[in-house]
C-alpha positions in Angstrom: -8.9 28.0 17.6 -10.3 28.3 21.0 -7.7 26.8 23.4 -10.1 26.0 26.0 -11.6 23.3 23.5 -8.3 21.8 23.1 -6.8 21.3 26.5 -7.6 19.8 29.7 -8.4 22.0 33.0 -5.0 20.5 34.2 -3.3 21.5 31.0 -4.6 24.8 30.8 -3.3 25.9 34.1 -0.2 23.2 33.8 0.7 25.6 30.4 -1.3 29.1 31.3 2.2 31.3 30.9 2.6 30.0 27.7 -0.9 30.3 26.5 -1.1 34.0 27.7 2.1 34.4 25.6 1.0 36.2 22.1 4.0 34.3 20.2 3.0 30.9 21.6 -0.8 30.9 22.4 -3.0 27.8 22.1 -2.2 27.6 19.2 1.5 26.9 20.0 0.9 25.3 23.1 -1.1 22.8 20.9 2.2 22.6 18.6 4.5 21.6 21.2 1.8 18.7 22.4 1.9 17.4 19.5 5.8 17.6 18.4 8.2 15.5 18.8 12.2 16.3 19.7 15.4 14.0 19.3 18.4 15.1 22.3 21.2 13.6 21.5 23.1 13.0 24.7 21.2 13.5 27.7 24.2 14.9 29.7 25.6 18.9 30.3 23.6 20.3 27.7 21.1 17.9 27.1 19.7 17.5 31.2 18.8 21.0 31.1 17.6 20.9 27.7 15.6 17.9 28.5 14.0 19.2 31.8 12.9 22.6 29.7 11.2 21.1 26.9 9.2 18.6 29.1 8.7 21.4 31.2 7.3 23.2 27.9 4.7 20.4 26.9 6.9 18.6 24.2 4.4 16.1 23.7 7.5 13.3 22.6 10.9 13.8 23.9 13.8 11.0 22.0 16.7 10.5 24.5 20.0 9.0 22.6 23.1 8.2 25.2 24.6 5.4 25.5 26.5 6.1 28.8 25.6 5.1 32.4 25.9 8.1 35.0 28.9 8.4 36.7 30.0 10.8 40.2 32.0 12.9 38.1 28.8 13.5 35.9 27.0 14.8 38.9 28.8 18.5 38.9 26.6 19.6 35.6 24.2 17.1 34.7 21.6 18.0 37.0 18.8 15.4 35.4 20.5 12.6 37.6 20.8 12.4 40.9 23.4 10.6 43.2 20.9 7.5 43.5 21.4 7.1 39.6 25.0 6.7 39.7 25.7 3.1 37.7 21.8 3.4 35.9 21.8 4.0 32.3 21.3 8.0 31.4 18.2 7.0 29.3 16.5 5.6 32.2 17.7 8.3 34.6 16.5 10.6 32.2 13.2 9.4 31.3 12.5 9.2 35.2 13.4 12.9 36.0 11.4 13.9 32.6 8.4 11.7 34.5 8.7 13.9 37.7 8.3 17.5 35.7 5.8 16.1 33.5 4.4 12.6 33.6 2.1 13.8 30.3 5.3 13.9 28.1 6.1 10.5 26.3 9.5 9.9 26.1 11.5 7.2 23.8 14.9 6.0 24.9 17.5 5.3 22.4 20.4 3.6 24.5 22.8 3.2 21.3 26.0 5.0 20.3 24.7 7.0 17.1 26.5 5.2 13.8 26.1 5.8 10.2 24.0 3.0 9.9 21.5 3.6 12.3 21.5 7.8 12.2 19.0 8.0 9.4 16.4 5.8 11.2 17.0 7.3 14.7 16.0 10.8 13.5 12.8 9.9 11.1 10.2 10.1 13.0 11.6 14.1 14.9 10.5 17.3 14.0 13.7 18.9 15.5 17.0 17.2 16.2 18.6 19.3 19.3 22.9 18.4 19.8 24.5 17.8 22.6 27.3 15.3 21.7 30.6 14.9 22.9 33.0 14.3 20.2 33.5 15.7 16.6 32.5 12.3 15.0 28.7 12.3 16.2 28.8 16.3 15.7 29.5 16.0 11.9 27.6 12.8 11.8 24.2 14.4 12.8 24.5 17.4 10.3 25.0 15.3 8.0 22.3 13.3 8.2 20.0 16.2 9.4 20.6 17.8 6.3 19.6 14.7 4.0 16.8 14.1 5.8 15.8 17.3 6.1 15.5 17.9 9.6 16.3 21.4 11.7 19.3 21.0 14.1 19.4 22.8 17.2 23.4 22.5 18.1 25.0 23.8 21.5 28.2 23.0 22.9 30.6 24.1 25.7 34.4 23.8 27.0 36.0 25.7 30.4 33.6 29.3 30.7 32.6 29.4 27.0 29.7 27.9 24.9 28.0 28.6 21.7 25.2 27.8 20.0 23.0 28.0 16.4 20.2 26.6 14.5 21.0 24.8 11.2 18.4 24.1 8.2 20.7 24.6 5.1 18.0 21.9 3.5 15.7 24.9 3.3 18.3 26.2 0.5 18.5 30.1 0.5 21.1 31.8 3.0 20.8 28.8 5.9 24.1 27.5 6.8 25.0 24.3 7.4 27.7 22.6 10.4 30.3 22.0 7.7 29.6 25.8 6.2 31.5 26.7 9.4 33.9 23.9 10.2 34.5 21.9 7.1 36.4 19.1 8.8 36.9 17.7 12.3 40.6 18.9 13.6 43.1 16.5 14.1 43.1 14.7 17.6 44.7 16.0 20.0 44.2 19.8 18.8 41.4 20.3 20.5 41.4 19.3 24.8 38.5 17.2 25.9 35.9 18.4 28.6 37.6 15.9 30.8 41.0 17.1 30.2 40.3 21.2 30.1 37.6 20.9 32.3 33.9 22.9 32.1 32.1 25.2 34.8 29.0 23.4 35.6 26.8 26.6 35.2 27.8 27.2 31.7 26.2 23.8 30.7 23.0 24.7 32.6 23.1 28.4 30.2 23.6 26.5 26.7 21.2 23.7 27.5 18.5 25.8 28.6 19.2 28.3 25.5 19.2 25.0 23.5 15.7 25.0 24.5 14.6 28.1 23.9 15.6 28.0 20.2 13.9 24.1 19.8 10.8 26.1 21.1 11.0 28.9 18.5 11.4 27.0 15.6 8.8 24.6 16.5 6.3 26.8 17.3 7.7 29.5 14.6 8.3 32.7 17.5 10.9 35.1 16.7 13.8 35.0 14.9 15.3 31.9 13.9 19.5 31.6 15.0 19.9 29.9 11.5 23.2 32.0 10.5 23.6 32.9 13.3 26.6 31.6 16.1 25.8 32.7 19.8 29.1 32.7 21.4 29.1 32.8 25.0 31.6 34.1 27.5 31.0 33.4 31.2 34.1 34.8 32.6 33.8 38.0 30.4 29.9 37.7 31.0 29.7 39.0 27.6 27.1 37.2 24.6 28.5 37.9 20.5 26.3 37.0 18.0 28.6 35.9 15.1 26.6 36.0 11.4 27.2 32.9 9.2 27.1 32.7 5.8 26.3 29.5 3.1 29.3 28.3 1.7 29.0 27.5 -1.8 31.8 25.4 -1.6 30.5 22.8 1.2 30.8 19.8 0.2 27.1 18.9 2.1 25.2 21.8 0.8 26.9 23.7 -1.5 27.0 24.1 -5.2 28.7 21.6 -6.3 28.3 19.0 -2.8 30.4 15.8 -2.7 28.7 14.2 0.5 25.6 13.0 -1.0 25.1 9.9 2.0 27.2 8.8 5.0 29.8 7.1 3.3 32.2 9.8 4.0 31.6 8.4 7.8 32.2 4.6 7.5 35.2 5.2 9.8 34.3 7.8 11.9 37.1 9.2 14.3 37.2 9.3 18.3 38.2 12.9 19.2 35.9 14.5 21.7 34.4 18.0 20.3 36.5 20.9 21.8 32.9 22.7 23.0 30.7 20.1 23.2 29.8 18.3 26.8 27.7 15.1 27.6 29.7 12.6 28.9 
């Protein structure tokens, strides 16, 4: 495939870095035109995340959030601006995404993500990227991502630290999923919020943008995918630590003898805010 047939003059030079790239090419430049990503909260992690793959040529970018930006949002979430402060993060969003790259369609989903609308939201994605702030959505969205077999691109981050991995356990073999690692939410109150233990701006900006890097990889297939893999970062310590995950064969999502077969298990879904995980 001659890239030269496939893109415009302003797209060739708009997305020459990645073409000259062996492991992305026309070929994958062509890919991300035509994919299409679901962030789920368009806050810490997801504003860098967001600004990267438009950046990238994602040709459809979904933005779920159902918050309005706030002053205290400002510090981190560097897709709004002070002028957006009371506007819904959707429509904040979807501007800023319009400045980088007015090519990219974007779809805004201004909901709070429930079991009953979950499997509908994510349909029509190729890759379902995490940002969420509280334990509830987190296990929620592997969940579904796993029945509907979808890849989930999960960051999140608390004070200096973040972490990060890829999670396809519908693919079967040695892929992980979520609940292979944490089986259940902790109770509330175990776990501080963002907004009670606080969260170093910068350290969102580093997950979000390595967020993107893996939603790159897996949809244009470069390198090695971080599915059993936990990135675990340390800012103070400046110090990555790649953590290898195994599949447990006693999940009750993917293992051998799995109990969750739908969302039932969420019909009351808890409000404890993730202890690494920062949108709000």
């Amino acid at each position: 495939m001659n890239p030269k047939l496939d893109f415009t003059e302003s797209q060739l030079e708009r997305y020459a870095r990645h073409i000259i790239l062996g492991e992305v090419g026309g070929r994958g430049q062509a890919k991300l035109l035509r994919s299409k990503v679901l962030v789920i909260g368009a806050g810490g992690l997801g504003a860098p995340l967001l600004l990267y793959l438009a950046a990238a040529g994602v040709g459809t970018l979904g933005v779920a959030d159902d918050d309005a930006v706030s002053l205290s949002n400002l510090q981190r979430q560097i897709i709004h601006k002070s002028a957006d402060i009371g506007r819904r993060k959707t429509k904040s969003a979807a501007a800023a995404i319009d400045d980088v790259n007015p090519e990219v369609e974007v779809i805004g989903h201004d909901l709070r993500i429930v079991p009953e609308n979950v499997m509908e939201l994510i349909a029509p994605y190729d890759v379902i990227a995490d940002g969420s702030d509280n334990f509830a959505t987190r296990f929620l969205i592997n969940d579904a991502c796993y029945l509907a077999k979808k890849t989930l691109v999960s960051a999140a981050i608390l004070r200096f630290d973040g972490q990060l991995s890829t999670f396809k356990a519908h693919l079967g073999g040695d892929h992980p999923c979520y609940r292979c690692i944490f089986r259940e939410p902790p109770p509330p109150g175990l776990i501080p919020s963002c907004a009670e233990g606080g969260v170093l701006g910068a350290v969102a900006g580093v997950m979000g943008s390595l967020q993107a890097v893996e939603v790159i990889k897996e949809l244009v297939g470069a390198g090695e995918s971080l599915s059993g893999t936990l990135v675990i970062y340390d800012a103070l310590a400046s110090r990555f630590r790649n953590v290898r995950l195994k599949r447990d064969p006693g999940c009750p999502l993917c293992g051998e003898r799995a109990t969750i077969t739908d969302l039932s298990i969420h019909a009351k879904p808890e409000d404890g805010r993730d202890e690494r995980c920062e949108t709000g």
